[in-house]
C-alpha positions as CSV (number, residue, x, y, z in Angstrom):
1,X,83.3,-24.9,13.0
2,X,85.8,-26.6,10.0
3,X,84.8,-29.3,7.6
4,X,85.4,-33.1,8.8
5,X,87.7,-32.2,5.4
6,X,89.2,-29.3,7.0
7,X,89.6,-31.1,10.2
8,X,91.7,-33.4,8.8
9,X,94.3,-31.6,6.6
10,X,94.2,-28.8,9.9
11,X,95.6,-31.8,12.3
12,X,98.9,-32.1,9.5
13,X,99.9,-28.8,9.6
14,X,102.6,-26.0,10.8
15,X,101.0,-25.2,14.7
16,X,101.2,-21.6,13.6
17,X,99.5,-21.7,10.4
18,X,96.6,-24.2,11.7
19,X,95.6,-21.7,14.7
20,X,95.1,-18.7,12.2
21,X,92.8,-21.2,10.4
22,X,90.9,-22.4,13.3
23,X,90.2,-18.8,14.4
24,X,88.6,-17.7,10.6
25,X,86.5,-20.4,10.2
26,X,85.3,-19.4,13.9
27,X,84.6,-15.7,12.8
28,X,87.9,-14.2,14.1
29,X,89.8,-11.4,11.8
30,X,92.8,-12.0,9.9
31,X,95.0,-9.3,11.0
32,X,98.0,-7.9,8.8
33,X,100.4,-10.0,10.6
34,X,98.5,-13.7,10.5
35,X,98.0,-12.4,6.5
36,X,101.5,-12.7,5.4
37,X,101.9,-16.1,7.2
38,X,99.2,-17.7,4.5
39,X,100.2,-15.6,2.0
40,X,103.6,-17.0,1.9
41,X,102.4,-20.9,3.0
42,X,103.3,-23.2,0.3
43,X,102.4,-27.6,0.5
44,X,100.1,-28.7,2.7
45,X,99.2,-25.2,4.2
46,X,98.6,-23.4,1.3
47,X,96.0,-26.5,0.7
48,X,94.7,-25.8,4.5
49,X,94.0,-22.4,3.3
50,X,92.6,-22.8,0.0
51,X,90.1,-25.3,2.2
52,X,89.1,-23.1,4.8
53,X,88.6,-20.1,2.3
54,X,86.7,-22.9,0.2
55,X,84.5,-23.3,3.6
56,X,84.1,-19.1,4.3
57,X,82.8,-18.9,0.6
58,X,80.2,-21.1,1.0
59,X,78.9,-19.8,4.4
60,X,79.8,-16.3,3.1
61,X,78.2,-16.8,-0.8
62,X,76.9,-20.1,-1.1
63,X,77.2,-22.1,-3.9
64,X,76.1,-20.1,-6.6
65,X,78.6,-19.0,-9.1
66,X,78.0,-15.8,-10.7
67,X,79.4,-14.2,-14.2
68,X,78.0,-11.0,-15.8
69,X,77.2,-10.7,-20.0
70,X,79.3,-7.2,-20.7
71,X,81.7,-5.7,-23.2
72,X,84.6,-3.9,-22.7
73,X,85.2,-0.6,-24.8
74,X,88.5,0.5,-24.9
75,X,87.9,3.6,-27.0
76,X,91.7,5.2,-27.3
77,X,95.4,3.5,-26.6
78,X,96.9,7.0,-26.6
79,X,97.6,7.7,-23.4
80,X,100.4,10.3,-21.5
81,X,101.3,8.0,-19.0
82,X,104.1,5.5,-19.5
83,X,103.6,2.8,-17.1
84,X,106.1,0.3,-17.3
85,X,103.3,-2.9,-17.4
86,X,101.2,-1.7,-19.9
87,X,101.4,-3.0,-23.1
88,X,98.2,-1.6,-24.3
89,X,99.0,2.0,-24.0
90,X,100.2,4.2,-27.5
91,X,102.3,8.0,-27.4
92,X,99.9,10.0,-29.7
93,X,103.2,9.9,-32.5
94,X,102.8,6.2,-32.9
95,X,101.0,5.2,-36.2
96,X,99.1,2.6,-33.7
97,X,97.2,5.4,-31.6
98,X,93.5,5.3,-32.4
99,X,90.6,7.0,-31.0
100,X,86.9,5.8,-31.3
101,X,84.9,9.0,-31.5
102,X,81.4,9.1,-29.6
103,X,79.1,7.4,-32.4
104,X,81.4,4.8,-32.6
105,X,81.7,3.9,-28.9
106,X,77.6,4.0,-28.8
107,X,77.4,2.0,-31.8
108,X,79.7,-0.8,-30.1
109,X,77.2,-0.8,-27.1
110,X,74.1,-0.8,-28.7
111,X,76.3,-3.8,-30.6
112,X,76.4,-5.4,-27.1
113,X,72.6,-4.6,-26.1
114,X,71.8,-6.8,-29.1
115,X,73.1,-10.2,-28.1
116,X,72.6,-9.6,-24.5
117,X,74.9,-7.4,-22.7
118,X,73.8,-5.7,-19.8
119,X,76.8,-3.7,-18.8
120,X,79.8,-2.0,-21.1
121,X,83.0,-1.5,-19.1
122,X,84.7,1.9,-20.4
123,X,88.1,2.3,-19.8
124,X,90.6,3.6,-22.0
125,X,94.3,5.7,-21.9
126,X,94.7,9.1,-21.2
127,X,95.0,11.3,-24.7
128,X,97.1,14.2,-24.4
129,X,94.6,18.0,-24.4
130,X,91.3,15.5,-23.9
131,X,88.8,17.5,-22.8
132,X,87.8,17.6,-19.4
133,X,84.3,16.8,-19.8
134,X,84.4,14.1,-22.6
135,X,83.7,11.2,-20.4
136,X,80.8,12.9,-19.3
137,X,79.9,13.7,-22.9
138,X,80.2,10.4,-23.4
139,X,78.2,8.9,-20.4
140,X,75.1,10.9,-21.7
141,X,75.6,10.0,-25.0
142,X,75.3,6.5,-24.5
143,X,72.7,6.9,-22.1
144,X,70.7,8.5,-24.2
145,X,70.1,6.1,-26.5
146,X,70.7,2.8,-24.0
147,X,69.1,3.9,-20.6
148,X,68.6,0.5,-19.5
149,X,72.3,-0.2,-19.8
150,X,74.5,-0.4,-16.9
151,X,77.8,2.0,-17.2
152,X,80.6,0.4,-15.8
153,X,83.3,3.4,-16.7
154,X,86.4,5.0,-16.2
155,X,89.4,4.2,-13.5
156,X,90.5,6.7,-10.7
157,X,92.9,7.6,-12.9
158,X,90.7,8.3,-15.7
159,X,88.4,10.4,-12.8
160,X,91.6,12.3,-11.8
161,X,92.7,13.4,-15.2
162,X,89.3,13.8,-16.5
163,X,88.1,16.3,-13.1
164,X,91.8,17.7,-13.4
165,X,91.4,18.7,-17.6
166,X,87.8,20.2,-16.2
167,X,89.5,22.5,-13.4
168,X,86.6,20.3,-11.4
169,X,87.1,18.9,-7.9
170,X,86.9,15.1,-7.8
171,X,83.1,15.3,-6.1
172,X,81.8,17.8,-8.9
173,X,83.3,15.7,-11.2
174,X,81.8,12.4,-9.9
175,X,78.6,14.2,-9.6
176,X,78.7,14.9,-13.0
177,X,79.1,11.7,-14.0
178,X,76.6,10.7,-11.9
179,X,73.7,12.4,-13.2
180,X,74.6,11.8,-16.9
181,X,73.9,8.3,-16.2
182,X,77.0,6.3,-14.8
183,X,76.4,3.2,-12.9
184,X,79.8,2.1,-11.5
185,X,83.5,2.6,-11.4
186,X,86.0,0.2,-11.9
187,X,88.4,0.2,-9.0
188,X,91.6,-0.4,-11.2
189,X,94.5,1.8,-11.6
190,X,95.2,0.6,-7.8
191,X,98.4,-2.1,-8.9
192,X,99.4,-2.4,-5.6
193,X,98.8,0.9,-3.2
194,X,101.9,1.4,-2.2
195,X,103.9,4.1,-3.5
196,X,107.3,3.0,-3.6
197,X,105.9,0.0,-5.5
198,X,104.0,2.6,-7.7
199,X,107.2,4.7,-7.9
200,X,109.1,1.7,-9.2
201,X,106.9,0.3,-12.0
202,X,104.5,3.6,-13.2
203,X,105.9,6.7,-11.9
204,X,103.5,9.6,-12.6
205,X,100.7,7.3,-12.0
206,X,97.6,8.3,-9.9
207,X,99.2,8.6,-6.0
208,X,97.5,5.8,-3.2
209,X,96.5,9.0,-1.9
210,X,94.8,9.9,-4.8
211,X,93.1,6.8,-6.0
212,X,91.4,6.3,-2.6
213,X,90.5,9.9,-2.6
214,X,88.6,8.8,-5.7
215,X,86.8,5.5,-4.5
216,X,85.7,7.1,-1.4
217,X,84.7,9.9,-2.5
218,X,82.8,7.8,-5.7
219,X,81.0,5.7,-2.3
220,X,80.0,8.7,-0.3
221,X,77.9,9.9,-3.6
222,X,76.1,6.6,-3.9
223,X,78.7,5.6,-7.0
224,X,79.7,1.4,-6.2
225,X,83.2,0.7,-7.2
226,X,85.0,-2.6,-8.1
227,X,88.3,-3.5,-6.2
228,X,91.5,-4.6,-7.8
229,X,95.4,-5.6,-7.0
230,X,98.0,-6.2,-9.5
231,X,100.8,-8.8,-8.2
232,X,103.2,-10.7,-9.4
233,X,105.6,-8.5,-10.4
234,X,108.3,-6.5,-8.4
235,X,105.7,-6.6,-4.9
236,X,106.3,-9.1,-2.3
237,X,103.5,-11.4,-0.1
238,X,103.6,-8.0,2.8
239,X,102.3,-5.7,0.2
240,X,99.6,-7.9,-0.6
241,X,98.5,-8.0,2.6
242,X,99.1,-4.1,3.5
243,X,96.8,-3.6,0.0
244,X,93.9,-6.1,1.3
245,X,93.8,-4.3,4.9
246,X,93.6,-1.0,3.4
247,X,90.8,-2.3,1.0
248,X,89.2,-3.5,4.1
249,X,89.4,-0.2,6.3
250,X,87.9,1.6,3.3
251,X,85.1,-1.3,3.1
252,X,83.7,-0.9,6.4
253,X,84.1,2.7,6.3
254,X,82.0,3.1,3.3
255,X,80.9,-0.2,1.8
256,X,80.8,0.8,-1.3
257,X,83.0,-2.1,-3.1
258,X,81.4,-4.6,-4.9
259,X,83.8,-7.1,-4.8
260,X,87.5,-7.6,-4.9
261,X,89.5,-8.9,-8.0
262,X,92.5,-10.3,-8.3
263,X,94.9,-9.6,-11.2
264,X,98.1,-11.5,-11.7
265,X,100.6,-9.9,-13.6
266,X,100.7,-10.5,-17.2
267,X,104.6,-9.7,-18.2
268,X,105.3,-11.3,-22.2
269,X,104.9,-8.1,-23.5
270,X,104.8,-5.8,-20.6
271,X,107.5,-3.1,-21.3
272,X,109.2,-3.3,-17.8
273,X,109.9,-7.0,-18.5
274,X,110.2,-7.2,-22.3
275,X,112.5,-4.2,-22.2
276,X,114.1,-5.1,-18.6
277,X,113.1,-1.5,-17.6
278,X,112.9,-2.5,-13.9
279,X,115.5,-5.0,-12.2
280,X,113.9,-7.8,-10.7
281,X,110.6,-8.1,-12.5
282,X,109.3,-11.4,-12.7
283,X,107.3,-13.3,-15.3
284,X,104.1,-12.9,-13.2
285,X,102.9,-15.0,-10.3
286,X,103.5,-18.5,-9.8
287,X,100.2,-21.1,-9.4
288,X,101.0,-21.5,-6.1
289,X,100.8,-17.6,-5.0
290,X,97.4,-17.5,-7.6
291,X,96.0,-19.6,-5.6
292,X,97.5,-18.2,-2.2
293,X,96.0,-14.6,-3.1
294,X,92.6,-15.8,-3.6
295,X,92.4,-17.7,-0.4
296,X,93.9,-14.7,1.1
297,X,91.6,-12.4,-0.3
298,X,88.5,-14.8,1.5
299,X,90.1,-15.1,4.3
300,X,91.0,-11.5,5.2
301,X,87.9,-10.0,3.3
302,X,85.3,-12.6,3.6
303,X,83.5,-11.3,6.1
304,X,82.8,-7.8,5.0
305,X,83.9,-8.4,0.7
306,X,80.8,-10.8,0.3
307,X,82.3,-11.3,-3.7
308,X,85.8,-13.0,-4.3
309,X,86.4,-12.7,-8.6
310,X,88.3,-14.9,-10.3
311,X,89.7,-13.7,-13.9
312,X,89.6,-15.9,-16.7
313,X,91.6,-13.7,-18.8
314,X,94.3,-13.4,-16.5
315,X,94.5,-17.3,-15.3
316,X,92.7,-19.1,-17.6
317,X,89.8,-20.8,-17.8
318,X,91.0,-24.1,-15.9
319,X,93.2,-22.0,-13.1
320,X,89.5,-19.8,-12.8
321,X,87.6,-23.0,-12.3
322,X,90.0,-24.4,-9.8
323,X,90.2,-20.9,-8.0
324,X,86.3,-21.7,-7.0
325,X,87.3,-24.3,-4.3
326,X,90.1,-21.8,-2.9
327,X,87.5,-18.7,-2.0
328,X,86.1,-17.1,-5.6
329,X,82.6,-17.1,-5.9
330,X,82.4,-15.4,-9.0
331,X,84.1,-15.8,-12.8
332,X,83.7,-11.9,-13.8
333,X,82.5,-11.5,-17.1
334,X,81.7,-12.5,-20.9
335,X,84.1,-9.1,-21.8
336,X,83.7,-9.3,-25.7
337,X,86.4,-6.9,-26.7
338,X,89.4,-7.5,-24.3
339,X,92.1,-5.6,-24.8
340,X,94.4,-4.6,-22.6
341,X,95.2,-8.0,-21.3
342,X,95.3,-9.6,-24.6
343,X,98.1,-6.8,-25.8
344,X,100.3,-7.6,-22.8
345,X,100.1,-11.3,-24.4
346,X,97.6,-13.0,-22.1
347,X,96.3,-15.8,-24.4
348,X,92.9,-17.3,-23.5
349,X,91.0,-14.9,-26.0
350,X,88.2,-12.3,-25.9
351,X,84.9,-13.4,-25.6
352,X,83.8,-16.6,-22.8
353,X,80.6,-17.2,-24.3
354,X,78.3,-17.7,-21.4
355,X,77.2,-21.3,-22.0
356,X,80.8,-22.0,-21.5
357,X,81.1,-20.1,-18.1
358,X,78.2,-22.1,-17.2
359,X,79.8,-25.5,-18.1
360,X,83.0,-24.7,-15.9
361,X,80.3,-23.9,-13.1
362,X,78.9,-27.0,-13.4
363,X,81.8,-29.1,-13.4
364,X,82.5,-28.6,-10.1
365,X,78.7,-29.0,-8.5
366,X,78.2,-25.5,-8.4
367,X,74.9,-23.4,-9.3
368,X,75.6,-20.6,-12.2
369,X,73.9,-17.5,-12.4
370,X,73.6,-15.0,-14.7
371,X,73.9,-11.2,-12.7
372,X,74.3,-7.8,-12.8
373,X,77.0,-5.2,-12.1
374,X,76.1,-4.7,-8.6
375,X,75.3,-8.7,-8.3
376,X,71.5,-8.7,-8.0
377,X,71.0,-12.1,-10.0
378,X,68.9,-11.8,-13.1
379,X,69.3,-15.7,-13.7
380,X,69.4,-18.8,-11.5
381,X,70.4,-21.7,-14.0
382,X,68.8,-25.1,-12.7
383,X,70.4,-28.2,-14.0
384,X,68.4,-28.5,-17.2
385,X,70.3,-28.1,-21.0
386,X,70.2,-24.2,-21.6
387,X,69.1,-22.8,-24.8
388,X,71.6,-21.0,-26.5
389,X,72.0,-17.5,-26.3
390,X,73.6,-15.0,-29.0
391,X,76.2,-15.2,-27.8
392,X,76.8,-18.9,-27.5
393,X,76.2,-18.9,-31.7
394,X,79.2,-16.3,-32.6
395,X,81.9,-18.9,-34.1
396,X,84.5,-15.8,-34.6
397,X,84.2,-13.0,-32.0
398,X,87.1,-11.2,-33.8
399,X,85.5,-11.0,-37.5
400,X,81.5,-10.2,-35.3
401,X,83.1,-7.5,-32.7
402,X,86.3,-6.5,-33.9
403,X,89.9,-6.7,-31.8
404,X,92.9,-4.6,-30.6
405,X,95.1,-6.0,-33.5
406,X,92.4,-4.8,-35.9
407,X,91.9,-1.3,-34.5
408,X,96.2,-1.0,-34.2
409,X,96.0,-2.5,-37.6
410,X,93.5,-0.1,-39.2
411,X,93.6,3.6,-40.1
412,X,89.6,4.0,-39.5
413,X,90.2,5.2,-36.2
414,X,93.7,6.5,-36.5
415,X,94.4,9.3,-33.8
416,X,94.8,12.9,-35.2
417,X,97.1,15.2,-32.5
418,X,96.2,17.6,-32.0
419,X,92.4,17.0,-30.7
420,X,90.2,18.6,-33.2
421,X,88.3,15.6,-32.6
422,X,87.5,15.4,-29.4
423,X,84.4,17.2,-27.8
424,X,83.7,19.7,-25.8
425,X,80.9,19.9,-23.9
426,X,79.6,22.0,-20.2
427,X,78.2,19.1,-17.8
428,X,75.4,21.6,-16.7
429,X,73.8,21.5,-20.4
C-alpha cells in the first residue's frame, strides 16, 4: 500500500513505469526486465522511484540510519594487475610503491582501537612473489594483539591470488583465514560481473566466475561478505540490472551479504580515462543515474538485501544525505585512511568524523546509530547533544593518521623487489 505521497506522483506517471511501482510496494519482485525500465527512468519517474524505494526502506529498515567507526589499511600499492580505473595501484619499479610490513599495519590498528574503531578494512594491491600465506600471517598478527577487533579484509581478488601463491584451494584458504581470526570480506573486486565489461576495463582481473566462487564459498564457511558494483563508466543501465539479479540469486542461496554498496565511478585520474586507454569511458555517473542505482538497488534487493549503503566518499556528503530518501539506509563508514578513492581524485577527504555523520542523519528526521560490521547496533543516538568522541576532536586527520600522498611521498615504507621482506609463514603453526 503507497504513501498518500506516493499516490500522488504514481497517478502523473508513464502507465508502464507506475504498474512496476504499484506491484513493489505490494511485495511483488522486480524482475530483470521491469529493472532496466527504472533504471533508465529520468523526471518524474525516476522521482516515483526514488519515492517508493524511500517507502520499502522504511518498512524494510526503518528509520534508523546506521554508520560504522573503522579505518582502512591499505598496506601496499604495488600490485601486478593493471586495471585500467585504478589510480591507486603502483608496478613494483615505480619510486611510489610502498609496503607496510606487519608491525606497522598492527600499529595503525591498535592506532584505530584508541579513538574508537571497531573494525579495520584491509585491502591492498597485489605485490609481485607475495607469499601465499601473508594475509593469514597478518590476520593473526593483528589478532593477537586486538582480539576484540573486527577484521574486515581482503577482496576476492586478494583471496584468489593469496590461495593461488599458497598452492591452497579457495576453501582451505578461507578456512585459514578463518581461524586466524577474520571477521568479514569485502565483496569488492566485483566492478560489474560481466566479463566482456571486465575484459574491456581490467583484463586479467579476477573472472565473474571466480569472484563468486569466492563469496560463496566465503558464506558456506560462516565468513559474511559485503556486496559492491562499480558503474558509471563503459557499462550501460542492463548490466546493472543483470549484476543486482545475480547478487540476488546468490543472496537467497546463501545469505551471506551484508549489504549492498554502490560505487560510482571516480574517473579524474583513473588511467582508462586520464590516458583515454578505453574508447567511450565517461566521467562517472551522472546525479540522475546515482540516484537511479540506489532506488534500484531497494527496489530489486529490498526484500532479501535488508542494507542499501550510500558512499560518502564516492558522492559526497550532501549526494549521501539526499540518497537516504531514495532507498539507503546506511552512510558506511568513518574510514580514517582512504585511499584508493582519494588517489583516483575523489575529493571529499578521509576521515567523516562521526558527530558529523550524525548531523547529516539528523537533518533529514532520521535516527543515527552507531553499528557494527555485521550491523548489530552498538549505539541508538536519541535526540540529545552528543558528547564528543576522539574522533570528533582530530582538527587534521592527515598530520594524526597519515595519507596516501604521504606514504607515495615518503621512503619509510618504500618497496624493495624482490621480497626479502615479506613473510613466510605455514597456516597450520
Amino acid at each position: 500500500m503507497e504513501t498518500p505521497e506516493v499516490a500522488a506522483i504514481l497517478d502523473r506517471i508513464d502507465a508502464g513505469v507506475r504498474r512496476i511501482l504499484a506491484r513493489a510496494l505490494e511485495g511483488a519482485e522486480v524482475s530483470a526486465a521491469e529493472g532496466l525500465a527504472l533504471a533508465e527512468a529520468r523526471g518524474r519517474e525516476l522521482q516515483a522511484a526514488a519515492l517508493a524505494a524511500d517507502e520499502l526502506r522504511r518498512r524494510q529498515a526503518g528509520d534508523v540510519v546506521t554508520y560504522v567507526v573503522n579505518r582502512n589499511i591499505n598496506f601496499t600499492n604495488v600490485c601486478i594487475k593493471h586495471c585500467t580505473f585504478c589510480a591507486f595501484s603502483r608496478d613494483h619499479r615505480e619510486e611510489q610503491g610502498y609496503l607496510l610490513p606487519i608491525e606497522e599495519v598492527v600499529r595503525r590498528a591498535r592506532e584505530a582501537v584508541e579513538v574508537g574503531a571497531t573494525e579495520v578494512c584491509i585491502q591492498a594491491g597485489l605485490p609481485p612473489k607475495l607469499d601465499g600465506w601473508f594475509y593469514v600471517e597478518l590476520t593473526r598478527a593483528i589478532k593477537r594483539e586486538l582480539p576484540r577487533l573486527h577484521l574486515h579484509a581482503f577482496s576476492p581478488e586478494e583471496i584468489l591470488y593469496g590461495a593461488t601463491r599458497a598452492g591452497a584451494t579457495i576453501r582451505d584458504y578461507l578456512a585459514a583465514l578463518k581461524a586466524a581470526g577474520l571477521g568479514t570480506l569485502p565483496g569488492t573486486s566485483a566492478e560489474i560481473l560481466d566479463d566482456e565489461i571486465r575484459d574491456r576495463i581490467s583484463r586479467g582481473r579476477i573472472t565473474t566466475r571466480q569472484w563468486i566462487e569466492v563469496i560463496t564459498t566465503a558464506h558456506a564457511l560462516g565468513i559474511r561478505t559485503t556486496s559492491t558494483i562499480m558503474y558509471g563508466h563503459v557499462e550501460r543501465p542492463v548490466h546493472w540490472v543483470r549484476h543486482l539479479a545475480l547478487l540476488r540469486d546468490i543472496q537467497r542461496e546463501t545469505g551471506g551479504f551484508t549489504e549492498f554498496v554502490p560505487l560510482s565511478f571516480v574517473h579524474q585520474e583513473a588511467p582508462m580515462y586520464r590516458r583515454r586507454l578505453i574508447p567511450g569511458v565517461r566521467q562517472g555517473a551522472t546525479g540522475a543515474e546515482v540516484v537511479a542505482m540506489h532506488a534500484l538497488a531497494r527496489l530489486m534487493l529490498g526484500a532479501t538485501f535488508r542494507n542499501i549503503q550510500a558512499s560518502w566518499v564516492k558522492e559526497g556528503p550532501k549526494l549521501a544525505q539526499y540518497l537516504l530518501t531514495a532507498g539507503a539506509n546506511d552512510l558506511g563508514g568513518t574510514l580514517i585512511n582512504e585511499s584508493i578513492s582519494t588517489s583516483a581524485g575523489a575529493p571529499y577527504g578521509q576521515l567523516m568524523a562521526p558527530a558529523e555523520l550524525r548531523r547529516l542523519i539528523r537533518e533529514l528526521g532520521r535516527i543515527p546509530a552507531e553499528r557494527g560490521t555485521t550491523y548489530e547496533l552498538l549505539r541508538v543516538y536519541g535526540g540529545e547533544e552528543d558528547a564528543e568522541g576522539p574522533l570528533d576532536r582530530i582538527d587534521d586527520p592527515e598530520a594524526r593518521f597519515g595519507s596516501y600522498r604521504k606514504l607515495t611521498a615518503s621512503a619509510e615504507f618504500r618497496y624493495a623487489h624482490p621480497a626479502g621482506r615479506r613473510p613466510t609463514t605455514d597456516p597450520s603453526e
